[in-house]
DOFI-575028 format. One record per atom (N, C-alpha, C): residue number from 1; atom name; x, y, z. Coordinates in steps of 0.05 Angstrom, whole numbers, plus 32768, in hexadecimal, padded with zeros to 4 digits. Layout:
NUM  CA  X  Y  Z
...
***
This chain:
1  N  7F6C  800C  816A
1  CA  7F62  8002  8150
1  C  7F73  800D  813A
2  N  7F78  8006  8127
2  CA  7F8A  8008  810D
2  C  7F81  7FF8  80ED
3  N  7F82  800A  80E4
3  CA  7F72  800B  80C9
3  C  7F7B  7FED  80BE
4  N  7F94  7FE3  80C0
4  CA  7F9D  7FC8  80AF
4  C  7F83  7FB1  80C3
5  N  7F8A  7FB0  80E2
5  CA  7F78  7FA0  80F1
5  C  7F59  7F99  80E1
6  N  7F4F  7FB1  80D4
6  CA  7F33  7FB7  80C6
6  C  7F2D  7FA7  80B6
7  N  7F47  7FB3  80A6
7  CA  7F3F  7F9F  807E
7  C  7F4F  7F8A  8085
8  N  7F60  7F79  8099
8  CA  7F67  7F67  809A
8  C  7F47  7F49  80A6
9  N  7F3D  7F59  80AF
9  CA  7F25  7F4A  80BC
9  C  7F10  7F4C  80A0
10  N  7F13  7F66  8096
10  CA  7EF7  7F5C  8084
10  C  7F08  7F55  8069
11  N  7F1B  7F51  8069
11  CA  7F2C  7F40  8057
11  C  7F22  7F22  805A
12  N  7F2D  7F15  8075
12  CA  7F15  7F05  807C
12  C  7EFE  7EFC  8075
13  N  7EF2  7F0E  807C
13  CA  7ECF  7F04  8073
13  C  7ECC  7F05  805B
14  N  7ED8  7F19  8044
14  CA  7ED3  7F17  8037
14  C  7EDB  7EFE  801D
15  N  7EFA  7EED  802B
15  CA  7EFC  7EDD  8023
15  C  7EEB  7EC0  8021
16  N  7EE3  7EC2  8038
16  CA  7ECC  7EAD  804C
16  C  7EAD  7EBC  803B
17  N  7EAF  7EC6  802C
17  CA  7E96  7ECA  801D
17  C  7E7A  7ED1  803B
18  N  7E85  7EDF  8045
18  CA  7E70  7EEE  8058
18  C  7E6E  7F07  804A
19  N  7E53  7F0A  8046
19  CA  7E44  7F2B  802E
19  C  7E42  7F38  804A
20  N  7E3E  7F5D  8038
20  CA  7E38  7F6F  8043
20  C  7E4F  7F74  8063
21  N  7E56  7F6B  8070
21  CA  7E6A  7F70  8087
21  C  7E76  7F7D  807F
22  N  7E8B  7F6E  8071
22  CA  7EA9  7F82  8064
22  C  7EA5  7F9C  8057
23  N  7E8A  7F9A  804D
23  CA  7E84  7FB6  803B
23  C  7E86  7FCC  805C
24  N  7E75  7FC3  806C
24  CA  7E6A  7FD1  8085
24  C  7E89  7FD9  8095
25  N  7E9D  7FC3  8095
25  CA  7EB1  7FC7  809A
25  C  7EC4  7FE4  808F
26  N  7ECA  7FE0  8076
26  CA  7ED7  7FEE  8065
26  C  7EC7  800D  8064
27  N  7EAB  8011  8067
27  CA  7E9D  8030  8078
27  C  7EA8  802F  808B
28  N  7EA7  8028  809E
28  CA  7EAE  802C  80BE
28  C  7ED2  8036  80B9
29  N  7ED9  8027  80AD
29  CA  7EFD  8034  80A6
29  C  7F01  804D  8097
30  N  7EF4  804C  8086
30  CA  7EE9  8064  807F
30  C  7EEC  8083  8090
31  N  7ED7  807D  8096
31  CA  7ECE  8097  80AA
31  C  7ED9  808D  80CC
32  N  7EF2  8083  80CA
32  CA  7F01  8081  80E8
32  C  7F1A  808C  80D7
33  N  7F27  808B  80BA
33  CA  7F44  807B  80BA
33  C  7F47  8094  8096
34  N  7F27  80A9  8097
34  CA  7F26  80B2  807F
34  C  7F3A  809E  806C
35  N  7F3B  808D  806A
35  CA  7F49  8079  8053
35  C  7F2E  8062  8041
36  N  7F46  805F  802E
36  CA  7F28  804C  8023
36  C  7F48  8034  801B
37  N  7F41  801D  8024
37  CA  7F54  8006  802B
37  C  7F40  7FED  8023
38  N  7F35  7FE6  800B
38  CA  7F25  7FD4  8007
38  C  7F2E  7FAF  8019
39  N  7F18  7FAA  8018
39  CA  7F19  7F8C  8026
39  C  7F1E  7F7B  800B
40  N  7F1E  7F85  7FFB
40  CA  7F26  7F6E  7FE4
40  C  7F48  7F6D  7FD5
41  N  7F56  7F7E  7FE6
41  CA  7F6F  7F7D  7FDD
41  C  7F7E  7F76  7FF7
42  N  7F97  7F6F  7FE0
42  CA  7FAA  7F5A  7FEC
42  C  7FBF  7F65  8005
43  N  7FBB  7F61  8018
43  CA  7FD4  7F73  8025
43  C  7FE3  7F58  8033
44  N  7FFD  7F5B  8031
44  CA  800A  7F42  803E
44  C  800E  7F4B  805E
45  N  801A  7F2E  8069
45  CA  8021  7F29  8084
45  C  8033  7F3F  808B
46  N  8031  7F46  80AA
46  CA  803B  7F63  80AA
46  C  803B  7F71  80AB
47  N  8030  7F7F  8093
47  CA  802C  7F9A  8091
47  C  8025  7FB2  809E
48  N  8027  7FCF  809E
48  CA  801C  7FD7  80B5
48  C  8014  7FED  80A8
49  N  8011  8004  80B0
49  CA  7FFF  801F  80B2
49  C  8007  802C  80BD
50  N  8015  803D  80B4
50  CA  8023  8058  80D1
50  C  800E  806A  80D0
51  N  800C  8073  80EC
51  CA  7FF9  8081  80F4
51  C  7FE2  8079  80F2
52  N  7FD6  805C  80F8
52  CA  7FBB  8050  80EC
52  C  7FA9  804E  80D9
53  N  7FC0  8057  80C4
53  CA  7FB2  805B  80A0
53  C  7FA3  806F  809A
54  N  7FAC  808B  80A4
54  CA  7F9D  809B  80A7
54  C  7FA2  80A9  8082
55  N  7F89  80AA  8073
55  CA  7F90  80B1  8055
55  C  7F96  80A5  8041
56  N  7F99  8087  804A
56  CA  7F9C  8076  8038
56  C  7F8D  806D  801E
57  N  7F99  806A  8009
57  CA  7F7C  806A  7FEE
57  C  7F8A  8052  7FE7
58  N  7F8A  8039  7FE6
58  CA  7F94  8025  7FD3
58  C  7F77  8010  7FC9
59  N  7F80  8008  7FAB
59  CA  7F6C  8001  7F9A
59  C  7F68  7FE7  7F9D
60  N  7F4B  7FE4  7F9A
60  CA  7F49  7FBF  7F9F
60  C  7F58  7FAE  7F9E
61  N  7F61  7FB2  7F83
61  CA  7F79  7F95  7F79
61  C  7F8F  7F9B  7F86
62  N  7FA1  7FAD  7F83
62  CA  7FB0  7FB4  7F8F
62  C  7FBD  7FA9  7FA0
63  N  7FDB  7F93  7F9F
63  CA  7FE3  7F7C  7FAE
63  C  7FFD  7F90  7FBC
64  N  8001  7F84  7FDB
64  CA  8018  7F99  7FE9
64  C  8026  7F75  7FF4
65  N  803D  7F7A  7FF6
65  CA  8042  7F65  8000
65  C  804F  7F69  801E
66  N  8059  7F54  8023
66  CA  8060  7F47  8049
66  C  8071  7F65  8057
67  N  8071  7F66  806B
67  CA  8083  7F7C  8078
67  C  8083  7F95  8073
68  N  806E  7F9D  806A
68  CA  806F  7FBA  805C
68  C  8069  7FD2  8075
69  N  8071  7FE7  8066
69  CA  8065  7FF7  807F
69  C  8059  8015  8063
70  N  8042  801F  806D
70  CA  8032  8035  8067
70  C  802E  8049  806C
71  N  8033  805C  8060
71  CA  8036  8073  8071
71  C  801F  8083  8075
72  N  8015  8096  8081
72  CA  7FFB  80AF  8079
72  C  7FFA  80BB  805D
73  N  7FE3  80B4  804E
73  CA  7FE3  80C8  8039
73  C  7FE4  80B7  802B
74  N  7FE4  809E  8024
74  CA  7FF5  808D  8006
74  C  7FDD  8082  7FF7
75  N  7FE8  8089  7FDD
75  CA  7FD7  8080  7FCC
75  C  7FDE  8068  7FB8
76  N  7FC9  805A  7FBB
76  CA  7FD8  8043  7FAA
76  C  7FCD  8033  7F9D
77  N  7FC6  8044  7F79
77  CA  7FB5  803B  7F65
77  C  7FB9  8046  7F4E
78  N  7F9F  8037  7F3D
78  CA  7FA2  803B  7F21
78  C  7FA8  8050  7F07
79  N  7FA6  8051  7EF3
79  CA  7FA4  8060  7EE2
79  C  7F87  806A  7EDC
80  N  7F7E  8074  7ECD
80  CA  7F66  807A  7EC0
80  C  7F77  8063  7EA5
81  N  7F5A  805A  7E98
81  CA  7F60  8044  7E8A
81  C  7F75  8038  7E86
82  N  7F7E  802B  7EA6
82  CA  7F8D  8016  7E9C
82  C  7F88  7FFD  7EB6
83  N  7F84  7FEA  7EB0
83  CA  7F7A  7FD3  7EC2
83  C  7F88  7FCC  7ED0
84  N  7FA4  7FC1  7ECB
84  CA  7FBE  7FC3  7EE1
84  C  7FBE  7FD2  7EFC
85  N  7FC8  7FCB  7F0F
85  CA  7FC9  7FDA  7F28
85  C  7FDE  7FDF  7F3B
86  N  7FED  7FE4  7F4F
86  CA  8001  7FDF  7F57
86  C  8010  7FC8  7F66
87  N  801D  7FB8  7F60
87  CA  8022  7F9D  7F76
87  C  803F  7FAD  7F82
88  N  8045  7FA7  7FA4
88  CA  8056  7FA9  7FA6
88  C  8066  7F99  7FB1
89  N  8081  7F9A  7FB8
89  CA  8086  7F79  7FC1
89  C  808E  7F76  7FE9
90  N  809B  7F6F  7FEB
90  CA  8097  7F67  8009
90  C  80B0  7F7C  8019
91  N  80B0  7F84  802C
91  CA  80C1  7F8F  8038
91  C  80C9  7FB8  802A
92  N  80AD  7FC3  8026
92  CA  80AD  7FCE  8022
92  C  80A7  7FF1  802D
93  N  80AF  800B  8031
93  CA  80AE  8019  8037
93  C  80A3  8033  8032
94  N  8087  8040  802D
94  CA  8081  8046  8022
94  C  807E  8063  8034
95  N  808C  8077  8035
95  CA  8087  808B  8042
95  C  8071  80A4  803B
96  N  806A  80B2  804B
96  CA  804D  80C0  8051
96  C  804A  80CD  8030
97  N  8036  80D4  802E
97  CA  8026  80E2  8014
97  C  803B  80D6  7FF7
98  N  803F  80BF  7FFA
98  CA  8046  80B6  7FD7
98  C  8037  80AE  7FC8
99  N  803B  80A6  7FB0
99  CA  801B  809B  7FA1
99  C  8034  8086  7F89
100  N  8029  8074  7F86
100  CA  802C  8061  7F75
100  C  8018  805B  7F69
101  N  801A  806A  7F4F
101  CA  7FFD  8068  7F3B
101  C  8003  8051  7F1D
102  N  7FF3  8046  7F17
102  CA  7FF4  8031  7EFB
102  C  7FF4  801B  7F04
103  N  800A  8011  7EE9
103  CA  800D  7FF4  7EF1
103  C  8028  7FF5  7EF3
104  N  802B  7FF3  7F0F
104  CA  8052  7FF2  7F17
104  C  8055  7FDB  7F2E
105  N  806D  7FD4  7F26
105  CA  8077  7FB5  7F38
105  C  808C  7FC6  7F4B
106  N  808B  7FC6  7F67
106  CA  80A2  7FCA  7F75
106  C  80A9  7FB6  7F8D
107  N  80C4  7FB3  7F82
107  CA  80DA  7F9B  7F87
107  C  80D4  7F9C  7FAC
108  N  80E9  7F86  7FB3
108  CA  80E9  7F82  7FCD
108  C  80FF  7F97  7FDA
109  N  80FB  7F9F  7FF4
109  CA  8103  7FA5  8007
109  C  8111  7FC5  7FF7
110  N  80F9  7FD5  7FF0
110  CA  80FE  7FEC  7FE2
110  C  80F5  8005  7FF5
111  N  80FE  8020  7FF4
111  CA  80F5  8033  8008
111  C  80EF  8049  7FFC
112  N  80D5  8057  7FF7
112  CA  80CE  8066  7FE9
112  C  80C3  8081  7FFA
113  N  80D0  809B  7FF5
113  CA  80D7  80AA  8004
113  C  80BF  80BC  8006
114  N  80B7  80CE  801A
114  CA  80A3  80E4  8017
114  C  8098  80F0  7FFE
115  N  807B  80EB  7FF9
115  CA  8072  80FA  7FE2
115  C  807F  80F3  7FC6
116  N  808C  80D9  7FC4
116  CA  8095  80D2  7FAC
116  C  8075  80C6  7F9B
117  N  8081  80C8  7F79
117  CA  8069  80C6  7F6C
117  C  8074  80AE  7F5D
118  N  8073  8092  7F62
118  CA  8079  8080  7F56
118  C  8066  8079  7F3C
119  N  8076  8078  7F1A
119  CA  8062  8071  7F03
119  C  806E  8061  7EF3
120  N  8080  8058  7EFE
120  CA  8099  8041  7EE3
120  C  80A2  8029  7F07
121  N  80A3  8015  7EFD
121  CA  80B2  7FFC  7F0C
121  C  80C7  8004  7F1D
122  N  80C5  7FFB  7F35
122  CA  80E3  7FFF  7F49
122  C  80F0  7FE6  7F4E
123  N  8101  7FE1  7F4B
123  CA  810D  7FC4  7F4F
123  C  811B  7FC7  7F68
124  N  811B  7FA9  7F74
124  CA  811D  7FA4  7F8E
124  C  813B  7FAC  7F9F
125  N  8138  7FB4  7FB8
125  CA  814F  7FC4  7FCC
125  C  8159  7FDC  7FB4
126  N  8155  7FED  7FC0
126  CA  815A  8009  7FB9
126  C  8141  8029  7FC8
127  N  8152  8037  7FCA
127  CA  813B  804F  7FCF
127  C  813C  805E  7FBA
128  N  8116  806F  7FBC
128  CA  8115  807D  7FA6
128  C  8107  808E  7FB0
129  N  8109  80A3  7FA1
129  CA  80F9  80BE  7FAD
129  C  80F7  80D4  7F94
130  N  80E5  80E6  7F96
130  CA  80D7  80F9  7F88
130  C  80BE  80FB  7F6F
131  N  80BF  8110  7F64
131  CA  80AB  8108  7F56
131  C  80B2  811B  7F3A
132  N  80B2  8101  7F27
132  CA  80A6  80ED  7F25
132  C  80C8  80D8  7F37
133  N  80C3  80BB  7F4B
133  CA  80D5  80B3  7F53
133  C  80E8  80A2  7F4B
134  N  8106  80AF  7F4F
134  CA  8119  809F  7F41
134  C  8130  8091  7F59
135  N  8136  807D  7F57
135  CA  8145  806C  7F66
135  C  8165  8086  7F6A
136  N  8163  8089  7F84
136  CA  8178  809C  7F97
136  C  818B  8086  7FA2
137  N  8187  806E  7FA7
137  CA  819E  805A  7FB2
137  C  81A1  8043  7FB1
138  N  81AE  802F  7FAA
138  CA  81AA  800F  7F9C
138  C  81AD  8002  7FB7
139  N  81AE  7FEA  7FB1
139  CA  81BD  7FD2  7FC7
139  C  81C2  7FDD  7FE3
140  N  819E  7FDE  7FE6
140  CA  819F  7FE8  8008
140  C  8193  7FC9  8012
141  N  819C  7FD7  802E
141  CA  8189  7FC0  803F
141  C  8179  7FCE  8050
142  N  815D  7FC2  8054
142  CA  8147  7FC8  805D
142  C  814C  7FCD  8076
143  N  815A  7FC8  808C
143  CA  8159  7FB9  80A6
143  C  816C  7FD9  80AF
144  N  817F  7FF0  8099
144  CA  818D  8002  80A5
144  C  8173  801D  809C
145  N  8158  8011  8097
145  CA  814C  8030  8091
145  C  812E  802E  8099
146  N  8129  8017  80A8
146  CA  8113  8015  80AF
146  C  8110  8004  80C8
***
């Protein structure tokens, strides 16, 4: 079992307007996956969960796009008053304990390194790492680091 399999099913239902399941769902992940991975956000085709999403915090709205991969520990949400949330884009790399907090866009096929604290926009192919995280290498390709 694996935490994406979870909220991808009560993603599901919850689209299909079936009450109360997904809520029941999203406990049960919970207390298997200590993550909170709502059924009402967007995760694209793909995607995965290293180590079965163990720690994961991402916020309802919160859009991830196609091919991504997740690491343990990631956080991935808002500000205190500010409504915006994180979208990220497809082919993305998100290694263990980072946090991408506000309202930030990150580009396609980007690789974001251990414990980085993403709070300003990453634009697409490049790696970035630290905190707060700043782009370490341009015009990569996805396919030599993942």
């Amino acid at each position: 079992m694996n935490l994406i399999n979870l909220q991808k099913f009560a993603n599901k239902l919850y689209l299909y307007k079936i009450p109360i399941v997904p809520k029941i769902i999203y406990y049960i992940q919970f207390i298997l996956f200590n993550s909170s991975v709502p059924y009402k956000c967007k995760i694209g085709k793909n995607t995965k969960f290293a180590y079965g999403g163990i720690g994961v915090v991402i916020h309802e709205r919160a859009e991830i796009g196609d091919n991504c991969i997740i690491g343990q520990g990631i956080t991935i949400g808002g500000k205190s008053k500010e409504t915006n949330v994180p979208k990220i884009g497809n082919n993305v790399y998100i290694a263990a304990g980072s946090r991408i907090i506000g309202n930030v866009t990150i580009g396609d096929d980007v690789v974001i390194g251990a414990n980085s604290v993403i709070t300003k926009d990453i634009p697409s192919n490049c790696i970035v790492a630290g905190i707060p995280a700043k782009i370490i290498k341009t015009d990569i390709k996805m396919s030599d680091y993942v």
